[in-house]
Structures are given as C-alpha cells and as structure tokens.
N, C-alpha and C positions, 0 to 999 in steps of 0.2 A: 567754110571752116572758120570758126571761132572762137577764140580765149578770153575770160572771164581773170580777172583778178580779184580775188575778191580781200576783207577783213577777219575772216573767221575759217575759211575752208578751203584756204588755199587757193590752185587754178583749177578753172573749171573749163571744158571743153564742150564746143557743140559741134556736130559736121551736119547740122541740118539747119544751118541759118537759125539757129534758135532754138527751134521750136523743144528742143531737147538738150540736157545737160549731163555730163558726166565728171566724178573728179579725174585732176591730171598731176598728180600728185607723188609718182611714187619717188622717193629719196631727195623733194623737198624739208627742207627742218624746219618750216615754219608756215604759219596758216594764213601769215598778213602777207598780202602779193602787193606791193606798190607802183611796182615799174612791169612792163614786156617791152622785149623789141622781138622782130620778127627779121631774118633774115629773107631779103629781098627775092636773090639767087635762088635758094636752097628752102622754101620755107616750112623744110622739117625742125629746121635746128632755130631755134628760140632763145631769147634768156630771159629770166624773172628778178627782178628786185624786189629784195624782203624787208621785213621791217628792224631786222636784227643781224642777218646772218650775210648778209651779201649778196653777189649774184652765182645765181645758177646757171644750169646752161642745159639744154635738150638736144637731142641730133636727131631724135626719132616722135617729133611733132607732139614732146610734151608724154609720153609713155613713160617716160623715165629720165630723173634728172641727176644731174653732180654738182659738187660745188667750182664756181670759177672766180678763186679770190685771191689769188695769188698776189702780194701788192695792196689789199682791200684793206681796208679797216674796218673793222666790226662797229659797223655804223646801219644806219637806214639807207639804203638807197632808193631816193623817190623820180629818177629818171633816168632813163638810157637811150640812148639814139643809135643807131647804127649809119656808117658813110654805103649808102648805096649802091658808090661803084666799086668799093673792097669792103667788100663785107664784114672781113676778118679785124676791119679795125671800127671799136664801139667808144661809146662815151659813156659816164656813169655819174650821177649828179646825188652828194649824200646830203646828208641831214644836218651835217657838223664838220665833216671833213674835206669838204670840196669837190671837185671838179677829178675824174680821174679817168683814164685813156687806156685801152688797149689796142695793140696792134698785130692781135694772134690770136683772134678770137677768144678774148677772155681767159687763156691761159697765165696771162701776166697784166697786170698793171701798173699802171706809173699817176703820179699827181701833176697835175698841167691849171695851176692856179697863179702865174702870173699875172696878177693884176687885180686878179678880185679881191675885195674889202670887207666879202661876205662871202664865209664858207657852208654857208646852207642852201642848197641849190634845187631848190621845189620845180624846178623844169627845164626842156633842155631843146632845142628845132635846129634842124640841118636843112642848111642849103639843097636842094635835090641836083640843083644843075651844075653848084661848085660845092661840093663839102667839103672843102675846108674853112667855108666862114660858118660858122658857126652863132649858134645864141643860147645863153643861159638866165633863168629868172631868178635870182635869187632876193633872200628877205632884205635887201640893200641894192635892188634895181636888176636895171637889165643890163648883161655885158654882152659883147660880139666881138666872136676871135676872126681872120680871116687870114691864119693860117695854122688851121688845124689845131686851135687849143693851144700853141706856143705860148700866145699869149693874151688878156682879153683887155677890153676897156668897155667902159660904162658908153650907152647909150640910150639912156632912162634920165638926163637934167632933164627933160621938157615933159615929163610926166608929174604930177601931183601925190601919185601914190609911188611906194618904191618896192612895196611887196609885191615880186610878180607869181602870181599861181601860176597860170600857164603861158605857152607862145605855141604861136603856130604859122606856117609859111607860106602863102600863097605860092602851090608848084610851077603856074603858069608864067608869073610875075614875083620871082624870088625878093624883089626890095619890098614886096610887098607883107608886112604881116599885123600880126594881133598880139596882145598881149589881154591875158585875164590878171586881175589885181584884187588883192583882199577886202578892199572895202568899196574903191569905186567906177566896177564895172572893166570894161575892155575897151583899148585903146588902138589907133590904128596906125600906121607908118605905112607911105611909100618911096620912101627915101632910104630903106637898109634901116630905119633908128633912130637918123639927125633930127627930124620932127614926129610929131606924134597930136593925132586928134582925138576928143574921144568918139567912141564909134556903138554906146551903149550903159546905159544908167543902172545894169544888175548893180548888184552888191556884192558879195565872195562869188568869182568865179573861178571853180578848180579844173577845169580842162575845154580846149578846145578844137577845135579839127574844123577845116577847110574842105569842102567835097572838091576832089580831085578833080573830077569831072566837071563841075560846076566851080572854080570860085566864089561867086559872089555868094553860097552860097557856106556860111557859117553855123557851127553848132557848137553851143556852149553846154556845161558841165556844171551847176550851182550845188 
C-alpha cells in the first residue's frame, strides 16, 4: 500500500505497489498534498499537510478525510512526523508559522517554537528509539529539541548552507543522520548535530530516506 502526494490532484492511492493508482480524496479542500504521516500502530489512520488549509486526518486508510486544525494557522504545512511509540502525539512544521504539536491525534494543537530564529520549517525527523529528541530544518539551520519540542537549539554552526530541505535518521544508529540543503548537497553527522561532514555534491536536495533495512543505503529527492 501506498500514498502519493501529489501538486495538482491531491492524494493518490496504490494497494499494488504501484503499479496502479486511484484518487484518495474525498473531503480534502485542497489538491497541493505537501506532508503525510502514516500512523505506525493503526496504519489506516493517516494525516495530510496542505498547501493552504492545514492538516487533515483519515481513520479509514485515506477513503475519507476531515479537517484536524484545531490551534493551526492557516498556513502551508510542509512536514509532519508522528512519535512512534504514541502515536496520538504528531509534530507539524509550517511555512511561516512554526513548529506546532499535538498530543491527541490532531484534535488540538499547540505552538512549541522555543528557540527557533526561523519559523519556516521545510522538514522535521524523529528519533525512532527516543522521540523525544527531535530535528527540524528550517530556512535558518538545523535545530534539535530533546525533549519533545519544549524547546530547540540550533545544530547547523558547522554547516556552510543553513537552508535545510530535508533530514533523515539513521534508525539503527539514531546520532547518526543527513541533512539535504538548497544549494550544497547533503551533509552528514554522527555525533546527534555537533559536527557535520559533507557526504554529497547534489545541488537542491528536497527529500531524503534511509533504507530501514539497509543504512548505508540513502535516497535522495532532487
């Protein structure tokens, strides 16, 4: 099973690995998808970041959606993470407005932007083994909260670029991660953040993912 975000046509569904697509759409309001998370537990229930309206939310694997903005600002939301061992509490990274937390599955939100110096938050990676440290890229660096979004601090002086596109976390080896950047490729840390090397001369990289199974083995998004 898999979800398609797409610019134009909302989400898209496949339950054949692909090879096949349908829309998943119904009582979306909007056709730009920018974020999914996937609820670990339960993975009927989903939620979608849009490009205007907020997040939504599914319980029945994208058949039908609501709005879950309770606390939102009518912003972009371009990232969401959910905490894996409580599902019920997600993270939502906007365009303009920051960093924002729920602990009820999207029913409410709250703003948890202590410390950030930039509230546009182009991506967001969770610990798998403690969630509560946290990481977020935004267009003024990388921050890492470690506990729970309370509060964050910058972990990006030793990097050259400060706009992070993406991050992603080695599940094996959680100090271990990446970071993609607007103009000079992906970077790498196995120290949690304190240093960083580069690990890659793309140019815009907008997403990246670590094979679960595989570490070493990385896929970027240009």
């Amino acid at each position: 099973v898999l979800y398609a975000g797409t610019f134009a046509l909302g989400l898209q569904k496949s339950i054949d690995g692909g090879l096949s697509w349908y829309p998943a759409t119904d009582g979306l309001k909007v056709g730009f998808i920018n974020s999914l998370a996937i609820n670990p537990l339960t993975p009927e229930t989903l939620y979608a970041g849009t490009s205007s309206t907020g997040v939504f939310k599914s319980t029945d694997g994208g058949r039908s959606w609501n709005p879950a903005n309770t606390g939102l600002p009518d912003s972009e939301v371009y990232a969401l993470v959910i905490d894996p061992l409580t599902p019920d509490t997600l993270y939502a990274g906007t365009g303009g407005d920051g960093l924002f937390k729920s602990t009820d599955g999207g029913a409410s939100w709250n703003a948890s932007n202590v410390g950030l110096l930039s509230y546009e938050i182009w991506s967001l990676a969770i610990d798998p083994a403690t969630p509560s440290t946290l990481y977020a890229g935004t267009s003024e660096g990388l921050y890492k909260s470690t506990n729970g979004g309370a509060n964050w601090n910058e972990v990006s002086s030793d990097l050259s670029e400060k706009s992070i596109e993406a991050v992603a976390i080695d599940p094996l080896t959680p100090d271990t991660l990446f970071v993609g950047t607007l103009l000079n490729g992906i970077y790498k840390s196995t120290d949690g953040g304190a240093t960083w090397n580069q690990a890659g001369d793309l140019l815009y990289v907008s997403s990246l993912v670590v094979d679960p199974a595989t570490p070493t083995n990385l896929y970027a998004g240009i």
